[in-house]
N, C-alpha and C positions, 0 to 999 in steps of 0.2 A: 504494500500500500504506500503510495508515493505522501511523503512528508509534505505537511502544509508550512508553508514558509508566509512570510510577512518582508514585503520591499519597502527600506525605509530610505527616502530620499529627503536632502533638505540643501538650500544652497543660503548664504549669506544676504546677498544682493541682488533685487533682479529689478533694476531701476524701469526697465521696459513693460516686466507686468506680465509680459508672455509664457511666463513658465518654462522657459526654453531649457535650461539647465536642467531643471529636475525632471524633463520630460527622457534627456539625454539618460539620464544617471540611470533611470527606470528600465529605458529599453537596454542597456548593459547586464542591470540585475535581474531582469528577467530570461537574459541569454546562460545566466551562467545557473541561473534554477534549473532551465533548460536541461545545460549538459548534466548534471547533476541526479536530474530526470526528480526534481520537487516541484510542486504542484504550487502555485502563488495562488496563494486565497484572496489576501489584501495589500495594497498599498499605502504605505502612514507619510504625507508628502508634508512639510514644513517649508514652505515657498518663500523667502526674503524676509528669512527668518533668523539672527545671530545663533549660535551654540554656545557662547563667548560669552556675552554678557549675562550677569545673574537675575536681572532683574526682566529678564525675558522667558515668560512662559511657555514651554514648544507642544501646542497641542497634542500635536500626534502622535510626538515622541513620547508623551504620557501616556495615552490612548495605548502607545506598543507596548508598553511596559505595564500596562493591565492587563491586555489581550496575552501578554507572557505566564504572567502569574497565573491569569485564569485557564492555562490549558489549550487555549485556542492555536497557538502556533507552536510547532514544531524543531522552528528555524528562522534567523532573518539574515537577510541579503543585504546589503549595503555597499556602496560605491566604492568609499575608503571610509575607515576608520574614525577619520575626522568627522564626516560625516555625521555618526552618531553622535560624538565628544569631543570637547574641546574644553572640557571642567572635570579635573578626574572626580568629582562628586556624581558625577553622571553616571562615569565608567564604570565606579561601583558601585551604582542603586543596578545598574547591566550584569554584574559579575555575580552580585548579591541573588538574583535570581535563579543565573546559571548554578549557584550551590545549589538552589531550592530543588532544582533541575535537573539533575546532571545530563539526561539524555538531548535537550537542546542541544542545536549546533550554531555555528555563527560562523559567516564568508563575506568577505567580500570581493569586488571583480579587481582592483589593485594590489592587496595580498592576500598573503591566506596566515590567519590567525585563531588560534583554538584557546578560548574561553575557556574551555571545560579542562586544560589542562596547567600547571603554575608555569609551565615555562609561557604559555600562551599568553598568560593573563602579564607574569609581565615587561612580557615585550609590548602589550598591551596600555602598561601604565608608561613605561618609558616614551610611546609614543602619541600619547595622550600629552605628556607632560611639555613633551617638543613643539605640539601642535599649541599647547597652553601659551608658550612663550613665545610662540611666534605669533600666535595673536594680540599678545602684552606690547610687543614690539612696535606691530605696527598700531595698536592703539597709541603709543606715544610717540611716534611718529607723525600719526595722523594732528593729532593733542598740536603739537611744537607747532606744526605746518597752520593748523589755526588760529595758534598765538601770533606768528608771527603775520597772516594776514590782517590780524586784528593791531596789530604794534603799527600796521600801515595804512590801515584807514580802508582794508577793503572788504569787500563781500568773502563769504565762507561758499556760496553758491547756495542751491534748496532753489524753489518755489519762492518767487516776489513777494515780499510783504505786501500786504494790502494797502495802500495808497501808491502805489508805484507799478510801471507797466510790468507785464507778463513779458515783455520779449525783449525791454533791457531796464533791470531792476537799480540802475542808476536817475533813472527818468519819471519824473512823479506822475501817477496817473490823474488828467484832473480832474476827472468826474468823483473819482476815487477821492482823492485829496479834498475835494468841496464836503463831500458826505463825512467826511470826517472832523472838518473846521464846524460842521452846522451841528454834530452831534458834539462838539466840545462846547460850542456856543449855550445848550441846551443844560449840559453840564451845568454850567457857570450860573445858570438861571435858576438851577436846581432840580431840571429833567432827572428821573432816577435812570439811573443805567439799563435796568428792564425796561423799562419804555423802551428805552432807545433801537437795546435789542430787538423786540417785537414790532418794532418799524422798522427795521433792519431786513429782520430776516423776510417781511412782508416785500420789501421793494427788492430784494435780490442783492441785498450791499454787505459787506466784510469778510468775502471768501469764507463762508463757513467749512467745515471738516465733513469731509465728500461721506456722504452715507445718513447724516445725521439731518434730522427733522427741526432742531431747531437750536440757535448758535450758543454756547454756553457763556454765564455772566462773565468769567473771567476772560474769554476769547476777546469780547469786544473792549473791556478794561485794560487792556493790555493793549490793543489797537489806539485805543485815545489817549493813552499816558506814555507810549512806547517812546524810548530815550532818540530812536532814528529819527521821529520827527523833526528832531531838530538837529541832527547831522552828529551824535555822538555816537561813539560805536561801545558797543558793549561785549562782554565775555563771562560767560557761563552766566548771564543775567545780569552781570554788573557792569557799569560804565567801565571803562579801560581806562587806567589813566596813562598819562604819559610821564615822561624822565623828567619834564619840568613840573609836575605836580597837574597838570591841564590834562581835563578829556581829551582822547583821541578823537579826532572829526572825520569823519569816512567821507570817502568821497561816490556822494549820491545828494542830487538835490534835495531843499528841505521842502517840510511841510507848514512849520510852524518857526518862528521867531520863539529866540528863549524863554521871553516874559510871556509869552500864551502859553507856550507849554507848560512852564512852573506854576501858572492861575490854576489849569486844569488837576496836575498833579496834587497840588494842595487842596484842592476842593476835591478831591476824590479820598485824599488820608485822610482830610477832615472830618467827613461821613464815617467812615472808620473809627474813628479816633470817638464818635458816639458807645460802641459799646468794646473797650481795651480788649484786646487778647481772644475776643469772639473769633476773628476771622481766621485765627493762628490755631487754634485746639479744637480736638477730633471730637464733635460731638457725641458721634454716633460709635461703640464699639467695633471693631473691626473695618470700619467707612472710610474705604481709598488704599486696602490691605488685601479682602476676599475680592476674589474675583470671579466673574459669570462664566458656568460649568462649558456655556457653548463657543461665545465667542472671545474669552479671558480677557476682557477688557476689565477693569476694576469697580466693584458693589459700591454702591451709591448709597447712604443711609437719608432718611427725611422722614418729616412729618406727615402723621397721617393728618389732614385739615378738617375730617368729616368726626374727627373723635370727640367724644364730651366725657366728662366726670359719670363712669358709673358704667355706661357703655360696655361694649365687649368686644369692639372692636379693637386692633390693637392700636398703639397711641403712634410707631413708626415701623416702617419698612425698608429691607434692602430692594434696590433694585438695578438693575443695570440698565443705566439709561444713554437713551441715545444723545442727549447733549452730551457727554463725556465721550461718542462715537459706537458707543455699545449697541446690541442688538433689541435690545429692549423687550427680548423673551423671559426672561428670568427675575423673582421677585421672593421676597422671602420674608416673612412677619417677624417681629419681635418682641419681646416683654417689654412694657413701659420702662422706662428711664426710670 
């Protein structure tokens, strides 16, 4: 009876969207189940997806790693090794099961490495460990490469900030730019930021986050107060300073004069500065930690607004909501505060 295997592919990057990589990777591990003569039941595909970074959930790869435990697979395929890992904490929640296991097998079509035996496992960690460093590598490589775009006043590249064209993000957009100056004007008037959002997202204004129904409070806060508007460049969220104590000034038109922008910014901490340390601490246990079983975007905790004293319903919920980009299938009740 031919062994049910499981083809796990995943690639880093795939700026195009195409899936082209992990389509590649697929029909490889499917040649060598092939010869093998094991039968591929499923595919666990993690599309422009890190393995690197911890703070990255890999759906599928979870998904493989339950389908292991529970019996379902036989065997999995994989391109190279890195593929799976690239955090030896992975490699051994992998290995951990192969004990559970022993009769699993593990292949992939650039070498060939046996899990199930200690010389296997580690050559296993040693080359986990190389893949580790070499992606530490070029993370601080990448890191230097965009301090020092930033020491010089230029773009990092990504998708145009919203007031600036699509097809040269040095160029302010002016429809863009006007919707932006009449929503600070509003501001200053003492418009609340909801509003504004819900005229926003009404008239097709602020690039909201592709998928999402409606633009989150902070997406447009961050649009109106953003330190570009007025031509300073920032880093990892903080202005940049320069050698003589001065912001770095990037080179991209502005949107705003100093003294507008500064009105704006303080009348938006000032609203803040009504209830201290609200907007900094986690109201809701677990809220912006768990994350939704389907598409792992991060639980959203809130109020329930239909609840009263005495009631039975409950006073808040998780949910994963689509203004944070979420799917907005999953919700989950909890005990009163």
């Amino acid at each position: 009876m031919a062994r049910k295997v499981g083809v796990y592919t995943r690639i880093s990057r795939d700026d195009e969207g195409e899936s082209l990589g992990v389509a590649r990777q697929q029909q490889d591990c499917e040649r060598l189940a092939d010869l093998r003569s094991w039968q591929v039941v499923k595919t666990y595909e993690d599309n422009d997806v890190s393995a690197f970074k911890r703070n990255v959930v890999r759906g599928e790869f979870e998904l493989m790693l339950r389908d292991l435990r529970a019996g379902l697979l036989d065997a999995i395929v994989s391109y190279d090794l890195d593929r799976l890992a690239r955090q030896p904490r992975d490699l051994e929640r992998l290995i951990e099961i192969f004990d559970e296991r022993p009769s699993l097998e593990f292949a992939t079509v650039t070498n060939d490495i046996n899990l199930g035996s200690p010389d296997g496992r580690t050559m296993a960690r040693i080359m986990v460990a190389f893949a580790n460093k070499s992606s530490h590598d070029a993370s601080r490589r990448i890191k230097r490469k965009h301090l020092e775009l930033a020491q010089q006043g230029k773009d990092s590249g990504g998708p145009a900030p919203y007031g600036w064209r699509k097809d040269d993000r040095t160029k302010v957009d002016p429809v863009a730019a006007e919707a932006i100056r009449e929503a600070q004007r509003e501001i200053l008037a003492g418009v609340r930021i909801g509003t504004i959002r819900t005229r926003w997202q009404q008239q097709g204004l602020g690039n909201p986050r592709a998928g999402t129904k409606r633009m989150a409070h902070h997406h447009v806060e961050q649009i109106l107060t953003s330190p570009r508007l007025v031509g300073y460049r920032t880093y990892h969220g903080e202005i940049l300073l320069g050698e003589d104590g001065e912001p770095v000034k990037g080179n991209w038109e502005r949107i705003n004069t100093l003294k507008e922008w500064e009105a704006v910014c303080a009348a938006v901490a000032e609203r803040k500065q009504k209830h201290p340390g609200k907007s900094l601490a986690r109201k809701y246990l677990l809220s912006g930690i768990a994350r939704c079983g389907l598409c792992k975007t991060k639980i959203r905790g809130q109020n329930n607004s239909r609840w009263e004293p005495g009631s039975k319903a409950t006073r808040y919920t998780y949910q994963c909501s689509v203004v944070n980009g979420g799917c907005g299938k999953v919700s989950r009740t909890g005990e009163g505060p």
